[in-house]
TORDOPA-838929 format. One record per residue (C-alpha): residue number from 1; x, y, z. Coordinates in steps of 0.25 Angstrom, whole numbers, padded with zeros to 4 digits. Each point is the difference from the previous one (the first is absolute). Last residue first. Layout:
N
<atom kegu="NUM" x="X" y="Y" z="Z"/>
...
END
This chain:
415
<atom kegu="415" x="0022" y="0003" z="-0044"/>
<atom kegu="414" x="0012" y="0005" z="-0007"/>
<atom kegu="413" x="-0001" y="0010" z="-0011"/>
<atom kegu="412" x="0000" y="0012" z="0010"/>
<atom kegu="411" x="0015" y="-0002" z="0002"/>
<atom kegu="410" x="0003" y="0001" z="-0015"/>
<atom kegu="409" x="-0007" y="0013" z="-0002"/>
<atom kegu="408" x="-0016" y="0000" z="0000"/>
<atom kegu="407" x="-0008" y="0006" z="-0012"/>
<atom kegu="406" x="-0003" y="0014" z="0004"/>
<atom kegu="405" x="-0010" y="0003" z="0012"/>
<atom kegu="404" x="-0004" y="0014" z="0002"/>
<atom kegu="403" x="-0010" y="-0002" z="-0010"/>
<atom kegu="402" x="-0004" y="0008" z="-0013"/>
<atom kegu="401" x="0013" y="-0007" z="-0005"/>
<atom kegu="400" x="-0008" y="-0011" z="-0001"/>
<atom kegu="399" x="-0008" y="0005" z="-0013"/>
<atom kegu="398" x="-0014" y="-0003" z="-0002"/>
<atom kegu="397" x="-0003" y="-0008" z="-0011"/>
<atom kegu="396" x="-0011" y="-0010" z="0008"/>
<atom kegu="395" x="0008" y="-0012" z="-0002"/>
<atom kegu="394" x="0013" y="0005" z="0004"/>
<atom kegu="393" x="-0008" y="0009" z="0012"/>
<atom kegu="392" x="-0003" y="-0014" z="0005"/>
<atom kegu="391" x="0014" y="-0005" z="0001"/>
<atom kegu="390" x="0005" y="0008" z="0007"/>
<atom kegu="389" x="-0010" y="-0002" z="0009"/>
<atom kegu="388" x="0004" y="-0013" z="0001"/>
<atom kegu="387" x="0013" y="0001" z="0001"/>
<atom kegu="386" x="-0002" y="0009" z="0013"/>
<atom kegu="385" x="-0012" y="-0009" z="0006"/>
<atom kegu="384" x="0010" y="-0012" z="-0003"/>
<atom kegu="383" x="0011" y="0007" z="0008"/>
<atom kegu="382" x="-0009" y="0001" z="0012"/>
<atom kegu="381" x="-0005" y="-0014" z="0000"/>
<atom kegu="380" x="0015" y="-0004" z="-0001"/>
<atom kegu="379" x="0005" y="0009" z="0010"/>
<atom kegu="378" x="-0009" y="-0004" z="0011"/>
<atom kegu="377" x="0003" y="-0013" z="-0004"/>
<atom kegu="376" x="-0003" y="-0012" z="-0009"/>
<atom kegu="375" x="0007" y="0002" z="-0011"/>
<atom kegu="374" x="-0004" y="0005" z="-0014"/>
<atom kegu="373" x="-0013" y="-0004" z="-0004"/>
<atom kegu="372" x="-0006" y="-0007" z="0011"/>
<atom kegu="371" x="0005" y="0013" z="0008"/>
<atom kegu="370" x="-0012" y="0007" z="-0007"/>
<atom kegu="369" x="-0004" y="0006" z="-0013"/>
<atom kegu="368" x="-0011" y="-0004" z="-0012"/>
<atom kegu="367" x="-0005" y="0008" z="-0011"/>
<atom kegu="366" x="-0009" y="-0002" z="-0010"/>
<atom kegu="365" x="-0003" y="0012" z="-0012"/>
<atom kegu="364" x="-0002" y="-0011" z="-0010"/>
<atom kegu="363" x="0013" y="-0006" z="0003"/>
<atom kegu="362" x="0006" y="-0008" z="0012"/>
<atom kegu="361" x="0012" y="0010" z="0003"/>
<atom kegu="360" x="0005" y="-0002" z="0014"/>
<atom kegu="359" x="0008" y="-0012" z="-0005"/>
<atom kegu="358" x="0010" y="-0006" z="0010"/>
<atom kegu="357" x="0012" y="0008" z="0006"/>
<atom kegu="356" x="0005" y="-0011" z="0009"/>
<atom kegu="355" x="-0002" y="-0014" z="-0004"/>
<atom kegu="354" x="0012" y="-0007" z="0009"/>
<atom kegu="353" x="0002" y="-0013" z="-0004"/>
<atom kegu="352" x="0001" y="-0004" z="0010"/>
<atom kegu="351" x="-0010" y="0002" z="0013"/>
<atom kegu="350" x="-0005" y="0012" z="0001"/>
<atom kegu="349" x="-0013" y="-0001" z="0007"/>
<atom kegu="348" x="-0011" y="0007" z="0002"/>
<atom kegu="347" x="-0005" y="0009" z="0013"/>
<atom kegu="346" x="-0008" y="-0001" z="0012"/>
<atom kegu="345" x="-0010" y="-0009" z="-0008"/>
<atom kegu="344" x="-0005" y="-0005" z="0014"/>
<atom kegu="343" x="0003" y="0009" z="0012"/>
<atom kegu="342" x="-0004" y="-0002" z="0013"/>
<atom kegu="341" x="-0001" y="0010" z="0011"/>
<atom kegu="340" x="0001" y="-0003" z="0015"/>
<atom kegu="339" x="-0005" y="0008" z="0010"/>
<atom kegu="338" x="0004" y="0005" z="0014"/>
<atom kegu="337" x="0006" y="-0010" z="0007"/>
<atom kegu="336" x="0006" y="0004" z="0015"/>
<atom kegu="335" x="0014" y="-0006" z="0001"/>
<atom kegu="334" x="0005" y="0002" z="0017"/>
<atom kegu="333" x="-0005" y="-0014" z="0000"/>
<atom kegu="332" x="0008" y="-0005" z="-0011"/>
<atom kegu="331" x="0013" y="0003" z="0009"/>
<atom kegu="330" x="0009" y="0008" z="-0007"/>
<atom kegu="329" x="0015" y="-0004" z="-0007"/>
<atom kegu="328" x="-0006" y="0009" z="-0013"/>
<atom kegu="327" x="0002" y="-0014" z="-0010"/>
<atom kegu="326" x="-0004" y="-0009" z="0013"/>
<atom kegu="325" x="-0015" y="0007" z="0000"/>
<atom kegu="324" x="-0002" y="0001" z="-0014"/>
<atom kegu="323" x="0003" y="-0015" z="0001"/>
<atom kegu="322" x="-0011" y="-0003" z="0013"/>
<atom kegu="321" x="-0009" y="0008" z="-0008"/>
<atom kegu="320" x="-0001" y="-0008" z="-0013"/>
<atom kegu="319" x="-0010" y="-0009" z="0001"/>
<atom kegu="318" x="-0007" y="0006" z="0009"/>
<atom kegu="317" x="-0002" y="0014" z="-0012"/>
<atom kegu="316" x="-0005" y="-0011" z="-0009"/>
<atom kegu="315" x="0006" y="-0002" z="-0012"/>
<atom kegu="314" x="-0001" y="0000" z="-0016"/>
<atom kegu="313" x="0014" y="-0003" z="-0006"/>
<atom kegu="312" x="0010" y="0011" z="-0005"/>
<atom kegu="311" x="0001" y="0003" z="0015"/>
<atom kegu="310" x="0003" y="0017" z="0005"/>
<atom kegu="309" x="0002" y="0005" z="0015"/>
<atom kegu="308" x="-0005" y="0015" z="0003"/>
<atom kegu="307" x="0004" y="0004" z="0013"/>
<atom kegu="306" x="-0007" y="0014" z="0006"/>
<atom kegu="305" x="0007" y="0005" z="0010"/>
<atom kegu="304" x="-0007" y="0010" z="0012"/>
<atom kegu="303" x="0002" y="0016" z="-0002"/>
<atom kegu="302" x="-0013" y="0003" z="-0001"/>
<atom kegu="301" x="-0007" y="0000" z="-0013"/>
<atom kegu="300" x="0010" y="-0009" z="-0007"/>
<atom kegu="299" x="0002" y="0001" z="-0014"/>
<atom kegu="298" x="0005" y="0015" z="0001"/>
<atom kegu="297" x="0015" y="-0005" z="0007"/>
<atom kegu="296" x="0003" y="-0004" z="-0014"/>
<atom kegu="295" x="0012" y="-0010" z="0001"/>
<atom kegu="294" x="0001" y="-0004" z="0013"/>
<atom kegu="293" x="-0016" y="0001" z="-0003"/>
<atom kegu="292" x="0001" y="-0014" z="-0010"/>
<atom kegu="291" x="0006" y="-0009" z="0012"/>
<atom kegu="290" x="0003" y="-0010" z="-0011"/>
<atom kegu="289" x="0000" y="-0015" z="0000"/>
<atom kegu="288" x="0004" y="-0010" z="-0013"/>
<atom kegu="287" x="-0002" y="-0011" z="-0008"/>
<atom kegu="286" x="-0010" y="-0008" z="0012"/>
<atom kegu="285" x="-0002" y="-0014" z="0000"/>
<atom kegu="284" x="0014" y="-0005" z="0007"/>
<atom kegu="283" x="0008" y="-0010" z="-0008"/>
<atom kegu="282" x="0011" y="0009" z="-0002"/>
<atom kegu="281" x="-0001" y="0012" z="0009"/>
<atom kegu="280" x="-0009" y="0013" z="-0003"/>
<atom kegu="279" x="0007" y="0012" z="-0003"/>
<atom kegu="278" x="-0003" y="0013" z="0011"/>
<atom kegu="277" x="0001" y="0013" z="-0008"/>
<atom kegu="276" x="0007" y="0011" z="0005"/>
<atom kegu="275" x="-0004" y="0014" z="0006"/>
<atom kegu="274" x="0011" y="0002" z="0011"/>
<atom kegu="273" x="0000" y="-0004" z="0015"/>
<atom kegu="272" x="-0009" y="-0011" z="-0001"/>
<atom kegu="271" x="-0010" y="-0005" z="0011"/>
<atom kegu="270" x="-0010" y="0009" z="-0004"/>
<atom kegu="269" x="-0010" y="0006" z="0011"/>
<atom kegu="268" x="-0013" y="-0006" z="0006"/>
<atom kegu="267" x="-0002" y="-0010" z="-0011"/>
<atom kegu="266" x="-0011" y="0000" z="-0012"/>
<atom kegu="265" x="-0001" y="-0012" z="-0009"/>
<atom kegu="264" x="-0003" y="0002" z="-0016"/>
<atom kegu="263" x="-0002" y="-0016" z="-0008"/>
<atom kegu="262" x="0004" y="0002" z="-0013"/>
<atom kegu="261" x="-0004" y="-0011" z="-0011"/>
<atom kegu="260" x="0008" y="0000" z="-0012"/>
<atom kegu="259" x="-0005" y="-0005" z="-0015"/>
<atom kegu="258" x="0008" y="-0002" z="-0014"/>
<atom kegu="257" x="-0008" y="-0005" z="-0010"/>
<atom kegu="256" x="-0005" y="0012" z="-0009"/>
<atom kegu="255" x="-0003" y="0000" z="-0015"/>
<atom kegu="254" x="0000" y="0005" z="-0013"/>
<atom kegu="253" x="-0001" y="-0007" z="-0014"/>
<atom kegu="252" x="-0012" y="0007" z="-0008"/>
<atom kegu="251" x="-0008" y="-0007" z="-0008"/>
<atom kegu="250" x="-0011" y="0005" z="0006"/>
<atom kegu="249" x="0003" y="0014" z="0005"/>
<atom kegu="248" x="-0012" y="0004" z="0009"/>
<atom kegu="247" x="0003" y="-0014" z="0010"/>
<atom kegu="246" x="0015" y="0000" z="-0004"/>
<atom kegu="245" x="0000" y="0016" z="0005"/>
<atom kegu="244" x="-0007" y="-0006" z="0011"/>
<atom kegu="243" x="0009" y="-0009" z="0005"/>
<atom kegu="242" x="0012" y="0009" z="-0002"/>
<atom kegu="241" x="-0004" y="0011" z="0009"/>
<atom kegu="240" x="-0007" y="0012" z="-0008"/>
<atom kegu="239" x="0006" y="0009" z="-0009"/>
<atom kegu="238" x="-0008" y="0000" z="-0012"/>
<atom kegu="237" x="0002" y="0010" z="-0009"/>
<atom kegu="236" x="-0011" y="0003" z="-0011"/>
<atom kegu="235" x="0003" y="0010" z="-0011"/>
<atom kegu="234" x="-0008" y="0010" z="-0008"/>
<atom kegu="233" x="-0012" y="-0002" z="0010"/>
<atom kegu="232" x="-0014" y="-0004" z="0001"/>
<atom kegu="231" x="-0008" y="-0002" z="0014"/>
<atom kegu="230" x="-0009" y="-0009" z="0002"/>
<atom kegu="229" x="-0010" y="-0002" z="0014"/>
<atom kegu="228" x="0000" y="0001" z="0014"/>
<atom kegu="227" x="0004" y="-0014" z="0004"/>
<atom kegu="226" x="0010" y="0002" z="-0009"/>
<atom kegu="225" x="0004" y="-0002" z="-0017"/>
<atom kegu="224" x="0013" y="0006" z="-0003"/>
<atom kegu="223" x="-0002" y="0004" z="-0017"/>
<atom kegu="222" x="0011" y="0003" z="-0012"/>
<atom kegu="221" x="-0005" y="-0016" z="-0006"/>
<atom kegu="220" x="0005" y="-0006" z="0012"/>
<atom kegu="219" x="-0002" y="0000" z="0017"/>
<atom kegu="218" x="-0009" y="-0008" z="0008"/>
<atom kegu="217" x="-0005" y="0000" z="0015"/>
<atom kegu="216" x="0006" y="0013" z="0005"/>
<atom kegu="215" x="-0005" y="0001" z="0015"/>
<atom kegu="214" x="0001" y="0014" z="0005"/>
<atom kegu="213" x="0002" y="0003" z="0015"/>
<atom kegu="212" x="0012" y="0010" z="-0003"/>
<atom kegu="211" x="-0001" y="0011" z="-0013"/>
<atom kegu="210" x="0012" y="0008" z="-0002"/>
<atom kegu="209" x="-0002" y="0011" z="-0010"/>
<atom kegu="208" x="-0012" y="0008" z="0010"/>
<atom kegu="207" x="0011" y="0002" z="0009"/>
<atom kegu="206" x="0011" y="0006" z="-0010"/>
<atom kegu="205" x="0013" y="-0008" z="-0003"/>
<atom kegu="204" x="0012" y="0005" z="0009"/>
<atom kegu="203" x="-0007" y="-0007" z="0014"/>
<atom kegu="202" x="-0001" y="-0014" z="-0007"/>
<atom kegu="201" x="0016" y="-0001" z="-0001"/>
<atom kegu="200" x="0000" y="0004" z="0016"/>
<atom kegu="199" x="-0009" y="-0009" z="0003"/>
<atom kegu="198" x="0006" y="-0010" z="-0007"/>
<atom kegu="197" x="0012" y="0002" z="0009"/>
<atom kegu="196" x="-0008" y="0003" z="0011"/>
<atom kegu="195" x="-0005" y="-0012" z="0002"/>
<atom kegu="194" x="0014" y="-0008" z="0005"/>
<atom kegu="193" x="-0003" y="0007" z="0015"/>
<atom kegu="192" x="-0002" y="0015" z="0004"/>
<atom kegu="191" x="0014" y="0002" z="0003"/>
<atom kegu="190" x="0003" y="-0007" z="-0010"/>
<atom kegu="189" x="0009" y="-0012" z="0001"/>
<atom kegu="188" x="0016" y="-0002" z="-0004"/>
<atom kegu="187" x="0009" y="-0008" z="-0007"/>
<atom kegu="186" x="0014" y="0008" z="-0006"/>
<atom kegu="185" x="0006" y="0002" z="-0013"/>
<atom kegu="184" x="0010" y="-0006" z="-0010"/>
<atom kegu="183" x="0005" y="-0014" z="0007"/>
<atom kegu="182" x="-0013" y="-0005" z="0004"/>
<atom kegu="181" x="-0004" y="0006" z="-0015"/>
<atom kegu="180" x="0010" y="-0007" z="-0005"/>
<atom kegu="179" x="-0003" y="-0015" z="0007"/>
<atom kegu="178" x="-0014" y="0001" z="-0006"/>
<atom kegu="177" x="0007" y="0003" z="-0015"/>
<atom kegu="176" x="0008" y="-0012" z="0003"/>
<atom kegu="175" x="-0011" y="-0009" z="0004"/>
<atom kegu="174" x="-0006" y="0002" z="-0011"/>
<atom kegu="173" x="0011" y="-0005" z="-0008"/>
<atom kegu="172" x="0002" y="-0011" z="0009"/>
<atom kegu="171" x="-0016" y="-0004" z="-0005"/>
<atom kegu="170" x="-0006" y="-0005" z="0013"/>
<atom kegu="169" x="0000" y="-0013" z="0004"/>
<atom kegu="168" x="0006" y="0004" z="0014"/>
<atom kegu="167" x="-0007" y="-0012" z="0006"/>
<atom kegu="166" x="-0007" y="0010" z="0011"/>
<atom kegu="165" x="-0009" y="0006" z="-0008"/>
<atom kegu="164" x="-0007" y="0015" z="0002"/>
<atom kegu="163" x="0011" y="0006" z="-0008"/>
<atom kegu="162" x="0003" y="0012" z="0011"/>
<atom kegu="161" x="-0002" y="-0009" z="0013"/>
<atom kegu="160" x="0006" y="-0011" z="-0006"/>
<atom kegu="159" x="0010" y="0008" z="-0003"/>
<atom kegu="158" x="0004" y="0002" z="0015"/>
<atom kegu="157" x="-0002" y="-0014" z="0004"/>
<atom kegu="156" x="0009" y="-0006" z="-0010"/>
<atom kegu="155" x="0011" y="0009" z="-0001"/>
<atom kegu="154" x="0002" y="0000" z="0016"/>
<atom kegu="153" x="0001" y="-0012" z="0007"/>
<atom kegu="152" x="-0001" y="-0009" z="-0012"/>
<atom kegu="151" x="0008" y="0008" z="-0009"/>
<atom kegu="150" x="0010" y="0004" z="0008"/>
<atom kegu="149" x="0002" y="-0015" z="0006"/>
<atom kegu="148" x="0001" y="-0005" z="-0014"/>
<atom kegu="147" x="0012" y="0007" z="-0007"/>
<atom kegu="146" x="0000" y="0014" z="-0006"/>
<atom kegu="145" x="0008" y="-0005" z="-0010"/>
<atom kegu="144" x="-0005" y="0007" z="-0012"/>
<atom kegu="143" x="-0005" y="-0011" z="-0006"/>
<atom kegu="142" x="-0010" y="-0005" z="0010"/>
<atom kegu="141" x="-0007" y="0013" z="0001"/>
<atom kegu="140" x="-0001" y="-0002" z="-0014"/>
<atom kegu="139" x="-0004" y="-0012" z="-0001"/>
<atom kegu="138" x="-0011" y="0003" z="0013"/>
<atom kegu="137" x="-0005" y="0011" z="-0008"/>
<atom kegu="136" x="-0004" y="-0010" z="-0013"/>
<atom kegu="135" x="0008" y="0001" z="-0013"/>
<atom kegu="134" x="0001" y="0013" z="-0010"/>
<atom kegu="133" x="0014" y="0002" z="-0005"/>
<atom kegu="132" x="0003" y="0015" z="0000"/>
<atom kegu="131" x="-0008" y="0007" z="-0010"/>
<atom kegu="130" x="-0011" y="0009" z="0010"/>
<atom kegu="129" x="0013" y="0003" z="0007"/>
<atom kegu="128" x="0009" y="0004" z="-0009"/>
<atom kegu="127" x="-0011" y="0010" z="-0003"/>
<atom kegu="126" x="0000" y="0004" z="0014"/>
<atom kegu="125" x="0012" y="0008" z="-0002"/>
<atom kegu="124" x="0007" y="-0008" z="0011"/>
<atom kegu="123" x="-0001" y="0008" z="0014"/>
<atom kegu="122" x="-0008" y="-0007" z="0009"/>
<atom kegu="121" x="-0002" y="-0014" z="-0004"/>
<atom kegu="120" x="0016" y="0001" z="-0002"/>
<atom kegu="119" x="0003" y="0007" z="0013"/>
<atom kegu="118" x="-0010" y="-0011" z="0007"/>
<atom kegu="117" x="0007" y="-0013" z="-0006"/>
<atom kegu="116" x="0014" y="0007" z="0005"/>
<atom kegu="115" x="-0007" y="0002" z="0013"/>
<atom kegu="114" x="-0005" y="-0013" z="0003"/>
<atom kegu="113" x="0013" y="-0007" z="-0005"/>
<atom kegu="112" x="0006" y="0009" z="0011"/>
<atom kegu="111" x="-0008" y="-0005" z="0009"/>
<atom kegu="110" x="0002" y="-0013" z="-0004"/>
<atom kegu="109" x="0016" y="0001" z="0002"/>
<atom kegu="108" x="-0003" y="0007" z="0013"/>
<atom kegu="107" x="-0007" y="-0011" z="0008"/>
<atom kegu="106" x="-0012" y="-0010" z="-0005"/>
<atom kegu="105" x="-0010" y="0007" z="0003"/>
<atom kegu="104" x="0000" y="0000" z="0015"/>
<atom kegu="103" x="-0001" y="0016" z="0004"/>
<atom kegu="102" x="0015" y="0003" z="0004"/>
<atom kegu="101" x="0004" y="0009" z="-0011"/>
<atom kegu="100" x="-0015" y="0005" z="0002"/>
<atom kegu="99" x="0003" y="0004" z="0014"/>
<atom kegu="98" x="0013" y="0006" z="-0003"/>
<atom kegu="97" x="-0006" y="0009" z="-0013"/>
<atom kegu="96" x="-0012" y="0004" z="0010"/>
<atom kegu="95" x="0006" y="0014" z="0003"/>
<atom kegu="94" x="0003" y="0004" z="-0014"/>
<atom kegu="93" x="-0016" y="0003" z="-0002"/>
<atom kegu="92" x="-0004" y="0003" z="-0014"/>
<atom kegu="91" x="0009" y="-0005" z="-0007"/>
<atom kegu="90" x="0003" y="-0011" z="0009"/>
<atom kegu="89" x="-0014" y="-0007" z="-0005"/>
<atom kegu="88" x="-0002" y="-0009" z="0013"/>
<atom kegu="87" x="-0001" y="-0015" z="0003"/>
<atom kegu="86" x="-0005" y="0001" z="0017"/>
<atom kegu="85" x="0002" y="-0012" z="0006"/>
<atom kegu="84" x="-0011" y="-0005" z="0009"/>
<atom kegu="83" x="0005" y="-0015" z="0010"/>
<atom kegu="82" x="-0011" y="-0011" z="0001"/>
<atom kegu="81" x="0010" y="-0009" z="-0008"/>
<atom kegu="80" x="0001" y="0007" z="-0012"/>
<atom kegu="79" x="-0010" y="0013" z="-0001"/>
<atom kegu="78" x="0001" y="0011" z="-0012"/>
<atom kegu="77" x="-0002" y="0014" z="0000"/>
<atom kegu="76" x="-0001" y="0008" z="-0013"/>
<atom kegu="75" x="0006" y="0010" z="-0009"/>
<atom kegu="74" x="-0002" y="0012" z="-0005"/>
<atom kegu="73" x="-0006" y="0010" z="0012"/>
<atom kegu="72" x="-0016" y="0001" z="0001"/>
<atom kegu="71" x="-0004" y="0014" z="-0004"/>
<atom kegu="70" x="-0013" y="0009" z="0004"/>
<atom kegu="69" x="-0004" y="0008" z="-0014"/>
<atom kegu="68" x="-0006" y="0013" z="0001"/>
<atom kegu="67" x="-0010" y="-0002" z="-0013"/>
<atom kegu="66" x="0003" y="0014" z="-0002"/>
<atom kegu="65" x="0015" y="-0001" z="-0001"/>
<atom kegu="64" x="-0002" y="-0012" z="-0010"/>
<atom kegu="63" x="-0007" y="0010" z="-0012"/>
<atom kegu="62" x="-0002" y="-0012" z="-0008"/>
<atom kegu="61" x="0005" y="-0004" z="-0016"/>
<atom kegu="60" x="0016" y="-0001" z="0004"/>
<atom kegu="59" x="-0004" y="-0012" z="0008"/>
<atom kegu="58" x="-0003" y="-0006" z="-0015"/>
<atom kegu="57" x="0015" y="-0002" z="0002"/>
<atom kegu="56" x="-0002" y="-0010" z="0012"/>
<atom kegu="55" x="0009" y="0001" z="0010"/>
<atom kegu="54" x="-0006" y="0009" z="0009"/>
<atom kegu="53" x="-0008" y="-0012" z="0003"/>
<atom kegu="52" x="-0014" y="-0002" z="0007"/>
<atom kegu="51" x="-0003" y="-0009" z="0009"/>
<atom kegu="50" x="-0013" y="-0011" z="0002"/>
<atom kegu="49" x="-0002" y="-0008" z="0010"/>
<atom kegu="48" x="-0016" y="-0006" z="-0003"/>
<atom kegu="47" x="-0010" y="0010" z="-0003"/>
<atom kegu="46" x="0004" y="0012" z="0009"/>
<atom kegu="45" x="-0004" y="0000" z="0014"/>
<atom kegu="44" x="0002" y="0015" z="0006"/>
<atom kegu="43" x="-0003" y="-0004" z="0015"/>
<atom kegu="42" x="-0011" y="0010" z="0006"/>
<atom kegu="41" x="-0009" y="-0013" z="0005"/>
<atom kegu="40" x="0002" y="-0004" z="-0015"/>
<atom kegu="39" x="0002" y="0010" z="-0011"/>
<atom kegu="38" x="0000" y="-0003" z="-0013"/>
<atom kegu="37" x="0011" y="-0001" z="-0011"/>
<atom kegu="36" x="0000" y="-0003" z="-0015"/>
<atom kegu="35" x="0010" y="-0002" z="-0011"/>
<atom kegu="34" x="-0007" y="-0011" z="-0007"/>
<atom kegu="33" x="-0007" y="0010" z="-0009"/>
<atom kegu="32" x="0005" y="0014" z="0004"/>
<atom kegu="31" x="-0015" y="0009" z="-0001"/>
<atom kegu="30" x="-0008" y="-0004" z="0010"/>
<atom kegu="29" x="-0016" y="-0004" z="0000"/>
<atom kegu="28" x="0004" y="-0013" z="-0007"/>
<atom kegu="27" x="-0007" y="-0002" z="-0015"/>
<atom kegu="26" x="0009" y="0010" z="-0006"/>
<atom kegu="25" x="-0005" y="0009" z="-0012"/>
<atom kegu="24" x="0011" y="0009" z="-0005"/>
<atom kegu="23" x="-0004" y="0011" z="-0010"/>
<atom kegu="22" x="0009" y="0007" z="-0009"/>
<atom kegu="21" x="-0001" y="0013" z="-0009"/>
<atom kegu="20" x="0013" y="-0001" z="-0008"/>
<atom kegu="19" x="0009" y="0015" z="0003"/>
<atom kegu="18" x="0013" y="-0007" z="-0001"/>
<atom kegu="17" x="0000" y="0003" z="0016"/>
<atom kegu="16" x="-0013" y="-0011" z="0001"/>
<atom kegu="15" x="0008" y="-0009" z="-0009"/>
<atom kegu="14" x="0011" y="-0002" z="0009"/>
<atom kegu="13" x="-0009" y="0001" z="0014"/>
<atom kegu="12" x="-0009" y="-0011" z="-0005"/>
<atom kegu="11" x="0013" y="-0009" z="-0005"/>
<atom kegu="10" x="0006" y="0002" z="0014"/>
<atom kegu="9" x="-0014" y="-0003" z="0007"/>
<atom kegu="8" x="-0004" y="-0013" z="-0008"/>
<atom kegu="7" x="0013" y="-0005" z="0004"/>
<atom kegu="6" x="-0001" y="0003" z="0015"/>
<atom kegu="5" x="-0014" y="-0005" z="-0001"/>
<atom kegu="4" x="-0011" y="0008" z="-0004"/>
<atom kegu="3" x="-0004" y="-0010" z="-0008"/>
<atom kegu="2" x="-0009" y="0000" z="-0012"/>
<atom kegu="1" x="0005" y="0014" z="-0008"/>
END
């Protein structure tokens, strides 16, 4: 296995419990791949904003209670006209329904055009879904008569943050399948930051299977060649970020443009009574603002706020003070910066037509996994490292019913 990514994880673990003798070589010196999180000053900082969602079906595949989520509440604030309105999932907290029914989307009748476009996204089989006429999210935002202030204020911002573009050129099928799990489960951080969810993976394989600081320089033949030398194998997986798999694979059509740059700001205390993220203003730089320790207190050493605020293009942390700054209703002063972490090749796009569930099969014993093959997401990576593995024990003869992990049901067939 190259790549002990989230996708080179789930396929490890699956063929590990099948009883196949499995090594994982990871050039990093973590297991997680671009889930990773260091500490700065005692400030948990994880590699760009990133959440993890309850939603997810390949959720079902980590044990949640012991990564001791913190939860950010669904929804989000929104500024017009220097004033914060608060946009709120109201089945979770019935308290906000008259501040969202006053929040200024458009009024009540796109509201409840929002609502009618989230209880489809949410609860169609998701077949419909992945057959519904494809067009670009914007179209389909458009459509379904949400009307332009909603998406601009809120829509746009918000899924720029998830999609990493702000053109909504996405596939409106994949934006469905995002919007159901928004709908479906719950957005929430790691106590001990977005790490230990590939730490967790890595921790059910044996220690001297997992193999970090290695540097795999060519794979083929039923041989990974390294720094350190060949080794032979019955089937090779690579699992590594889309660029490399291309760079190992020639031939191989896997790549990924989308980028974010996070700059992480610490303030005396929050300035926010409930975990929410911030969105950013239409022709402002930033895509969003979240106090992350409202939501997991652990990320914070002492009590203090950390604000992590998210641009899709490259920026310096003065460029965009001043709007970090207006987005919480702070002075920039009280903003001390920490760090700020750029992301290039953060994730692939889906832009239409969506290609999810591409070949994991390249023949002659070659695998590859990653979100590049089905969509780009935590559940994504994590369901190609599952059909992958299933696919492996197909080549090898061996029985998938050796694994507690039968061919997905209709819900697990969506990205």
């Amino acid at each position: 296995m190259v790549g002990a990514g989230l996708a080179g994880l789930s396929a490890a673990t699956r063929l590990a419990a099948a009883g196949c003798d499995v090594h994982v070589l990871d050039a990093a010196q973590h297991p997680g791949g671009r889930l990773a999180t260091a500490r700065v000053d005692g400030f948990l900082v994880d590699r760009g904003f990133q959440v993890f969602n309850t939603g997810y079906p390949r959720a079902a595949d980590l044990d949640l209670p012991a990564l001791d989520l913190g939860w950010f509440w669904t929804g989000a604030v929104v500024r017009v006209d220097g004033r914060a309105h608060r946009v709120v999932d109201p089945r979770e907290h019935p308290g906000t329904v008259a501040g969202t029914l006053r929040a200024p989307l458009g009024g009540p009748h796109r509201l409840a055009a929002l609502g009618a476009f989230s209880a489809r996204a949410g609860y169609a089989p998701a077949s419909r879904l992945l057959e519904a006429r494809e067009r670009t999210a914007a179209e389909a935002l458009r459509s379904a008569g949400i009307g332009e202030q909603a998406l601009e204020v809120f829509l746009r911002p918000f899924l720029a943050g998830v999609l990493l573009e702000d053109r909504l050129e996405t596939s409106s099928r994949y934006l469905d399948l995002v919007w159901r799990s928004f709908v479906r489960g719950r957005v929430g951080l790691p106590s001990a930051g977005m790490q230990a969810i590939g730490e967790q993976l890595a921790g059910r394989l044996p220690a001297d299977r997992v193999h970090l600081g290695v540097r795999v320089t060519g794979v083929g033949g039923g041989a990974v060649h390294t720094d350190a030398g060949t080794t032979t194998a019955d089937a090779v997986v690579v699992a590594t970020d889309p660029d490399t798999a291309a760079v190992l694979l020639p031939g191989l059509e896997a790549s990924a443009p989308r980028q974010v740059t996070t700059h992480l700001h610490v303030l005396a205390e929050s300035p926010w009574p409930s975990p929410l993220i911030v969105l950013g203003q239409p022709g402002g730089r930033l895509v969003n603002s979240a106090v992350v320790s409202d939501a997991q207190p652990a990320y914070s050493p002492d009590g203090r706020a950390l604000v992590a605020s998210s641009t899709l293009a490259p920026t310096r942390e003065a460029d965009v003070r001043e709007e970090v700054a207006r987005l919480h209703g702070v002075p920039s002063t009280e903003l001390a910066h920490l760090t700020t972490v750029t992301v290039t090749g953060a994730q692939p796009a889906a832009t239409p037509p969506l290609q999810h569930r591409r070949p994991v099969d390249l023949g002659e014993g070659l695998f590859v996994c990653g979100d590049h093959r089905d969509t780009p997401s935590i559940q994504g990576a994590m369901a190609s490292g599952a059909r992958t593995a299933r696919a492996v024990l197909r080549r090898l003869g061996t029985s998938s019913s050796t694994v507690t992990d039968p061919e997905p049901a209709e819900e697990d067939r969506r990205p």
